[in-house]
C-alpha positions in Angstrom: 46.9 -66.2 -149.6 48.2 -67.0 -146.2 45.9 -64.4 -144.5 42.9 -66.4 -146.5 44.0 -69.4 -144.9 44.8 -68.0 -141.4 41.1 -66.9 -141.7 40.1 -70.0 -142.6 41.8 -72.2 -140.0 40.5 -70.0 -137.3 36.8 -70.1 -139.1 37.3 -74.0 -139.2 38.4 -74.2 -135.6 35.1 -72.7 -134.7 33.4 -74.7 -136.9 35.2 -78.4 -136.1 34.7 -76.8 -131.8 30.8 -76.5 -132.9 30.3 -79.8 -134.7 32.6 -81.6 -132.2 30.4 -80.7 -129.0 27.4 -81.0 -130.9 27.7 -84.3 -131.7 28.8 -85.1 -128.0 26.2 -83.6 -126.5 22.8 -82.7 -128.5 23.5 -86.4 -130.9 24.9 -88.2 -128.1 28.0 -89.4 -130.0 30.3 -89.0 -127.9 33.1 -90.9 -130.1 32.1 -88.7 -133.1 32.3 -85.7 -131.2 35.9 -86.3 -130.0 37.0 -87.3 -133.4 35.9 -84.1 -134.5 37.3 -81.7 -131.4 40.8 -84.2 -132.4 40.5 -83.2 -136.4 41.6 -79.4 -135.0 45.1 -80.2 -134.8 45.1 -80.7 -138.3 44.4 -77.4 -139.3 47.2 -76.1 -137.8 49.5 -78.7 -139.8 47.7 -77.1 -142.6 48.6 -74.0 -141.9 52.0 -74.8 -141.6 52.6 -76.8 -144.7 50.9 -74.4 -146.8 53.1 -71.8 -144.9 56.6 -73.9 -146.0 55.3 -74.6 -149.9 55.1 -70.7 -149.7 58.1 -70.0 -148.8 59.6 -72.8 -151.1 57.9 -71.4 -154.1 59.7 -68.3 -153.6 57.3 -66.2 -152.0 59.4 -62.9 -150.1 59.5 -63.9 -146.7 57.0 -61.0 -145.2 53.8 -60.5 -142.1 51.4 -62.7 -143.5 54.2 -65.8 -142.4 55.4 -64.4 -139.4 51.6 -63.9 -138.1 50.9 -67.6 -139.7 53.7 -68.7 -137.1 52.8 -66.6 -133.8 48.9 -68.5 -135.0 49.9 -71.5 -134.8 51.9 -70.7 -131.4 49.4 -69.5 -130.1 46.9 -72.4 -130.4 49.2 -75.0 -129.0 49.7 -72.6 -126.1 46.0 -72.2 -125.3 44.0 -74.3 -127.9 43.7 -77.1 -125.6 42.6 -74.6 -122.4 40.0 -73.0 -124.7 38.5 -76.5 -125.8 38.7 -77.9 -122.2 36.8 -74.3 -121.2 34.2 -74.7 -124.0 33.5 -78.3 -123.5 33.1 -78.3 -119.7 30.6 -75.4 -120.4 28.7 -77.8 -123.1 28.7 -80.3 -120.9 27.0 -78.1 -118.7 24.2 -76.8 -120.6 23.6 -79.6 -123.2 24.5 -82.6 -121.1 23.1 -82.2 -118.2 27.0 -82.2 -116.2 27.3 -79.9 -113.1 28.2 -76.0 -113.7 32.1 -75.6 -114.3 34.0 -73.9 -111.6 35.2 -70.2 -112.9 38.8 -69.2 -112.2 39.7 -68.3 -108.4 39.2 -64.8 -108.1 41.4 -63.8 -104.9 44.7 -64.0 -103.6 47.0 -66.2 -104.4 44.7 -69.1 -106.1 44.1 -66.3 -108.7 47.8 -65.6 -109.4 48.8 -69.2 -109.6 45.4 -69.2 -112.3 47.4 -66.2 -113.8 50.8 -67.8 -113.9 49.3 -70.6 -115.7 47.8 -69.0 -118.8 51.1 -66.7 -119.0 52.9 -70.8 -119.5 50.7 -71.0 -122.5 51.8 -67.2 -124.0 54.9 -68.6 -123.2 54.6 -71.8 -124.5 53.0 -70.1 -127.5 56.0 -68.3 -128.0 58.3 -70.8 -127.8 56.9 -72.6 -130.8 56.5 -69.5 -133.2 60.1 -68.6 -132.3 61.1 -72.3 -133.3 59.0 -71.7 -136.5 60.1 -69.2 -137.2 63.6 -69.7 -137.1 63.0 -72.7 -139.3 61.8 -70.2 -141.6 64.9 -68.1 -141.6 66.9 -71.1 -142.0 64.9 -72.3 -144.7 65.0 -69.0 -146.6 69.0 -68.7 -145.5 69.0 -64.9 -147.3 69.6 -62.4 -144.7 67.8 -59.9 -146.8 65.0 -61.6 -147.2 64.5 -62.4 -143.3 63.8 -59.3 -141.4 60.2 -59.4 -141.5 60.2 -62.7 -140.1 62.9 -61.7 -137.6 60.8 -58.9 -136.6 58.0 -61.5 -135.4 60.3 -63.1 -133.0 60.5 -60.1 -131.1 56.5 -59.7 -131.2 56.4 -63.0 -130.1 58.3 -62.1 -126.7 57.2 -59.0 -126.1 53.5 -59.8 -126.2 54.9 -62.8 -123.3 56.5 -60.3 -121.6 53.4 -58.0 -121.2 51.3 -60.8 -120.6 54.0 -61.9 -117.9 53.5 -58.7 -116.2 50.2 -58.8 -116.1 51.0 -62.4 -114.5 53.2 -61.0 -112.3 51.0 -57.9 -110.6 48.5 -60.5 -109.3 51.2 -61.8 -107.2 52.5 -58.2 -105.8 48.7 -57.1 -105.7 46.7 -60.3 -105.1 43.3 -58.9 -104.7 41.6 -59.8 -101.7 38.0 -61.3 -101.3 35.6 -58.8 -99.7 34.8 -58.7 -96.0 32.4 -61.4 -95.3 33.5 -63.0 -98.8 34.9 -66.7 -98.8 37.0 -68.2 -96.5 39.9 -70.2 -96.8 38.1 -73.4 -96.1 35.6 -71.7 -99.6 39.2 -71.6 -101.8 40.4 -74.4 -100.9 37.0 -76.1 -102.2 37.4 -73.7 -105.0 40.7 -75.5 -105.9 39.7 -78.9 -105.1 36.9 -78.8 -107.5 39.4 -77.3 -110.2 
């Protein structure tokens, strides 16, 4: 059941994204369409309670809730990024706003761009961690727990490889090609960000 509803929340995150820039752009309802893109928080809260009810009922503590949790981290870590990425690019080609910039691609500016998304794995983290300790503390049967315990330690290393990741563009920044842009072009680049 909990995978049916993970499916679902993502499915109705899609779905509430869709109808949300829809109506700001192709219906010109701007108030609508934010109401919409600010319903997707609520999914998650589904998630979650459904998630607890679960648990409460008696269910053995297995994957299905520890991926629920590392979910739901993982959309307050990068939800609001993807939405702010999505509706910049609608704005683009359905209202009529300039082009967004893309990421820096060189040097420094693109490991800074790097470090930031690794704050949302790691943000991301955090909160499934919290989660699911709640969890374990809720079950309070250290039997019962080692799944979820287990999906702690998913939860890090995924932000540890994602940190490394992070981290190689600041030992190996790539550099812009000869005759590529200048500093004065980054800094633009950045401003415009």
């Amino acid at each position: 059941m909990i995978v049916a509803l993970i499916a679902a929340c993502e499915i109705g995150f899609w779905v509430l994204l869709a109808a949300g820039l829809a109506f700001r752009y192709l219906l010109r309802m701007p108030r609508t369409g934010l109401a919409l893109l600010l319903c997707e928080p609520l999914l998650e809260v589904v998630l979650l309670v459904v998630t607890a009810l679960d648990l409460r009922n008696g269910a053995e503590p297995n994957w299905t809730h520890g991926l629920a949790a590392l979910y739901i981290g993982y959309t307050v870590g990068h939800g609001h990024r993807t939405v702010k990425w999505l509706d910049g690019h609608a704005a683009h080609r359905l209202g009529g706003a300039p082009r967004p910039p893309g990421p820096p691609r060189y040097g420094t500016a693109r490991a800074r761009h790097e470090t930031r998304i690794w704050l949302g794995t790691l943000a991301g983290a955090a909160v499934a961690t919290l989660l699911l300790q709640l969890a374990i503390w809720y079950v309070d049967d250290p039997g019962r727990v080692t799944s979820l315990e287990a999906w702690r330690f998913t939860a890090w290393r995924i932000t540890g490889i994602h940190g490394l990741v992070a981290l190689a563009y600041w030992i190996w920044p790539k550099k812009a090609p000869a005759g590529g842009p200048t500093a004065g072009d980054a800094g633009r680049e950045r401003a415009v960000r």
